[in-house]
N, C-alpha and C positions, 0 to 999 in steps of 0.2 A: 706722291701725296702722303700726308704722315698726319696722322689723328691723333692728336695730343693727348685723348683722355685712352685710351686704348695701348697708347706705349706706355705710359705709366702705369696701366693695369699690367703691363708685360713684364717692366721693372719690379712691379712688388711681386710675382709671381720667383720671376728666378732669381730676383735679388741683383749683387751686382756683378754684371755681365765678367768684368775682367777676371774672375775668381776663376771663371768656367773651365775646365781644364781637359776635360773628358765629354766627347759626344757618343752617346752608342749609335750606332745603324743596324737597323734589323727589317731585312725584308718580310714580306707582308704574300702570304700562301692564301692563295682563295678556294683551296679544292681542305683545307685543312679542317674539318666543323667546329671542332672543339676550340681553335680561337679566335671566333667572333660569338658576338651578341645580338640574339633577335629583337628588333624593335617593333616586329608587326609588321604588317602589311602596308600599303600606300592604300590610297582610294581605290586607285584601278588595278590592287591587286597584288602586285610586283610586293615579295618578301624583301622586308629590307634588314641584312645579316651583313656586319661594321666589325671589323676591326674591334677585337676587347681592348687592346692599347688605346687605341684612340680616343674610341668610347667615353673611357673609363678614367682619361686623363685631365686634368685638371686643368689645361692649358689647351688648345685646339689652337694649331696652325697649318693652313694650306698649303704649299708654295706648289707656283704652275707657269709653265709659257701660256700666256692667250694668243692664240691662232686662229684660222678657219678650223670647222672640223667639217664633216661631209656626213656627219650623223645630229649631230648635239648640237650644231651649229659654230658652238666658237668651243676650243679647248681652255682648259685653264678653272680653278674657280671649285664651282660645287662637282665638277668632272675629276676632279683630284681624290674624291672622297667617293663617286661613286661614278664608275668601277673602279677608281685607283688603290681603296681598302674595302673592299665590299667582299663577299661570298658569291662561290660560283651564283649560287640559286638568284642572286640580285643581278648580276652581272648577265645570265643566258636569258632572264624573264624578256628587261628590257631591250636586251637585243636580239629579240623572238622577231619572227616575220612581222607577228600585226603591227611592233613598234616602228618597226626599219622600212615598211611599205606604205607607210604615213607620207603624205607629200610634203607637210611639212621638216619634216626629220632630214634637212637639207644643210650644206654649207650656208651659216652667216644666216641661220633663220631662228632666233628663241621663242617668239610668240608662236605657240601654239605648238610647238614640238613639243612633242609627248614626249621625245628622252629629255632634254633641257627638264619638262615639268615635274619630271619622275623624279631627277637628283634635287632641283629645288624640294619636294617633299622630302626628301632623305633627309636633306640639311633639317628641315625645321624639327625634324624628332632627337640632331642633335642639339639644340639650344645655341646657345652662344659658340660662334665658329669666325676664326680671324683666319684671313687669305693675304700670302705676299704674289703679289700678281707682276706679271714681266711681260714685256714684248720685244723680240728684238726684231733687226731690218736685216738686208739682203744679205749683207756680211755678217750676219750674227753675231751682232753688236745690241747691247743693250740700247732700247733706246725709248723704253717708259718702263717703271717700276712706281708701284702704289703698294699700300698696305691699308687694312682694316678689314670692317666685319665680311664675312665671304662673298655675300648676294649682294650687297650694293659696290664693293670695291671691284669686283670681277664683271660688273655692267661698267663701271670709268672704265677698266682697259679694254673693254669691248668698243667702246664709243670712240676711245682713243684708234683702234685696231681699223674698226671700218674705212673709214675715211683714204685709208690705203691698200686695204686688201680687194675691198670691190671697183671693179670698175665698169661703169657706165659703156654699155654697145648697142652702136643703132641698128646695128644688122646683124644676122644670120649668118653662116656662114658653111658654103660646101665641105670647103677642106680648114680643120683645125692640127693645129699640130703644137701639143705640147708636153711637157716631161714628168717625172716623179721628182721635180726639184733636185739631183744631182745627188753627192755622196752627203750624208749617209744617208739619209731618206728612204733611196734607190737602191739598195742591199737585198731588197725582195719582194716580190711579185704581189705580196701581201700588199704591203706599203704602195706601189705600185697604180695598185686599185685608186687611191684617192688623187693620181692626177687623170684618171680617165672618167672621174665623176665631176671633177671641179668644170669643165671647160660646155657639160651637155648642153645648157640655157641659150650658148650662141651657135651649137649646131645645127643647122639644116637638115630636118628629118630625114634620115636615110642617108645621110650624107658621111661623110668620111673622116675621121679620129686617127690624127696620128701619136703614137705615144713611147717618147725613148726615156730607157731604164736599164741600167745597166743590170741591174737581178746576181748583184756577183753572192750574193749567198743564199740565190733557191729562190723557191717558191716559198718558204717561210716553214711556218711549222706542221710538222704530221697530220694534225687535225683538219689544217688548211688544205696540204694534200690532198686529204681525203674529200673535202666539200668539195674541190677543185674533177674530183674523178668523178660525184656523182653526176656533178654540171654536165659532164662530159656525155656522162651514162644515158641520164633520164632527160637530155636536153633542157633549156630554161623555161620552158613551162612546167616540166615534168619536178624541176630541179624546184619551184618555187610550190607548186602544190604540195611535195613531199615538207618541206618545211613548215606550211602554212599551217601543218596538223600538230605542231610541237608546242607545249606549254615553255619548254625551257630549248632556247637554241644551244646546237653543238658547238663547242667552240671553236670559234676563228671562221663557225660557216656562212657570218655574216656579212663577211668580206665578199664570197660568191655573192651574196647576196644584192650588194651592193654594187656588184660588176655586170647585174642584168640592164640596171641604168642606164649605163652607156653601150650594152650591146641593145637593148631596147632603143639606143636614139641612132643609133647608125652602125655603121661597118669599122671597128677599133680595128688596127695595125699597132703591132709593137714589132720596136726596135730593140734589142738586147743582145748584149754579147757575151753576159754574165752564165744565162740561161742550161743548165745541161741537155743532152740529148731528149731525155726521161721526163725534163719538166717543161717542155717548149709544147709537148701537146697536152698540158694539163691545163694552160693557158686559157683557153675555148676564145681566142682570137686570134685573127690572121699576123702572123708570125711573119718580120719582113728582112729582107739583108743589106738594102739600102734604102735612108730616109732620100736621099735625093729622087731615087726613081718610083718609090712609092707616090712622091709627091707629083710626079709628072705625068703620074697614070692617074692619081687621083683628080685633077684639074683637067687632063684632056678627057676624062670619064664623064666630070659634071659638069664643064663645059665653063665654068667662074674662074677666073686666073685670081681671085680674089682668096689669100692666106690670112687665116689667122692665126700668129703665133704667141704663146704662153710659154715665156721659156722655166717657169718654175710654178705648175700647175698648180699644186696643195697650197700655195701660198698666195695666188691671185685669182678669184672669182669674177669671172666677165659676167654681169647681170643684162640680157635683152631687155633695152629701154627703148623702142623703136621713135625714130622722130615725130613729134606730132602734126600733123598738118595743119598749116591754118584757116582757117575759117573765114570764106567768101562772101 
């Protein structure tokens, strides 16, 4: 999709493109203070500290994959700007407990998520903001690209995006068994996390998550570790009350956070080969050495021969739509 008044706002801006000869790239430090700018607070609080480049630039453009996400809803869009240039202090507010324990704060859900409505405010304190938005499919092949202003071009590739990432399931299910979408995705235990949230809605309370990953580079970063040991320490209740009292979340300990979901909906098993000695019990889930026979204990356990498989978890959301009966 290409907005005819909006490219030739692009055009007078850099003039003409084929001159261009020189792009800088300069990464973007969120623990740095000195380069960002405070714009004030949101309604609900959350300080919002931008990038002074960005800010400060004459020109604002997004570029992002839209996806599911398992916090914000969909990636991509006003999530590019915040946390993508933000300041620690915007970045730990919003993904504090009170945010990330919102039921809405789901994959594939904008209305009424509170991260989704935090970056929407961001956005509107910067004024005029243009977003190139992409989707690709299985083979990471392009396969939508729009442009224009942030908030309404990044809801077309959402619109676009649904239609294949959710899918409709009339039942529950004992045993689920699905991945971290393969390489690179699946590099660490971090990442990880979000195929054992995407599959909860068709699991059978108490019932059984299987989840293969190959983890060939860790459990992720130091700070992850560390969330990862208190889990361990103060157990998941111990683990979410200890958070509950922070104005600003530690980083990366959202992810734990995020990993009570699906130890709250049942029994997770992960597969991994990647795994070191050191970091397979930081995990706080059942560790397994074959998916074959995990699965044959977990089906003569619950007594359902009945599998549901996801083979590329983060990227397909099974939504419980049970059938309706009809009316006699």
């Amino acid at each position: 999709m290409h907005r005819p008044n909006e490219g030739a706002e692009l055009e007078e801006l850099i003039g003409d493109p084929w001159v261009l000869n020189t792009v800088n790239v300069a990464n973007h430090f969120a623990r740095n203070d000195a380069d960002h700018v405070d714009l004030g607070p949101t309604p609900r609080g959350t300080p919002v500290k931008l990038d002074r480049r960005f800010v400060e630039a004459d020109l604002k453009i997004a570029t992002g994959l839209v996806e599911p996400h398992f916090m914000a809803g969909f990636s991509g869009g006003r999530k590019v700007i915040a946390p993508g240039v933000a300041h620690q202090d915007t970045i730990t507010t919003f993904h504090s407990a009170r945010f990330m324990s919102h039921p809405k704060a789901d994959n594939c859900v904008l209305e009424g998520n509170p991260l989704h409505e935090e970056q929407l405010e961001i956005v509107r304190k910067l004024g005029h903001v243009l977003a190139v938005n992409t989707v690709i499919d299985e083979h990471r092949r392009l396969s939508f690209v729009n442009y224009g202003e942030i908030v309404a071009s990044h809801l077309d590739a959402v619109a676009f995006t649904r239609g294949y990432v959710q899918v409709p399931v009339k039942r529950r299910f004992s045993t689920v068994v699905t991945s971290a979408a393969g390489y690179p995705l699946d590099k660490t235990y971090y990442q990880t996390v979000k195929g054992m949230v995407g599959p909860v809605d068709i699991l059978e309370p108490g019932g059984n998550l299987v989840v293969v990953s190959e983890c060939s580079e860790g459990l992720g970063s130091e700070e992850y570790a560390d969330a990862q040991r208190r889990l361990i320490d103060l157990g998941a209740d111990g683990f979410f009350a200890d958070i509950s009292r922070k104005q600003f979340a530690d980083i990366d300990e959202w992810q734990t956070q995020m990993q009570l979901k699906s130890m709250k909906a049942g029994n997770v098993h992960l597969y991994s080969g990647g795994l070191r000695a050191e970091d397979r019990g930081l995990t706080g889930v059942n560790l397994i050495d074959s998916v074959e026979e995990a699965l044959h204990r977990c089906v003569e356990t619950s007594g359902d021969t009945a599998v549901a498989v996801i083979p590329e978890g983060p990227y397909v959301v099974p939504v419980y739509q049970p059938a309706q009966r009809e009316s006699t």
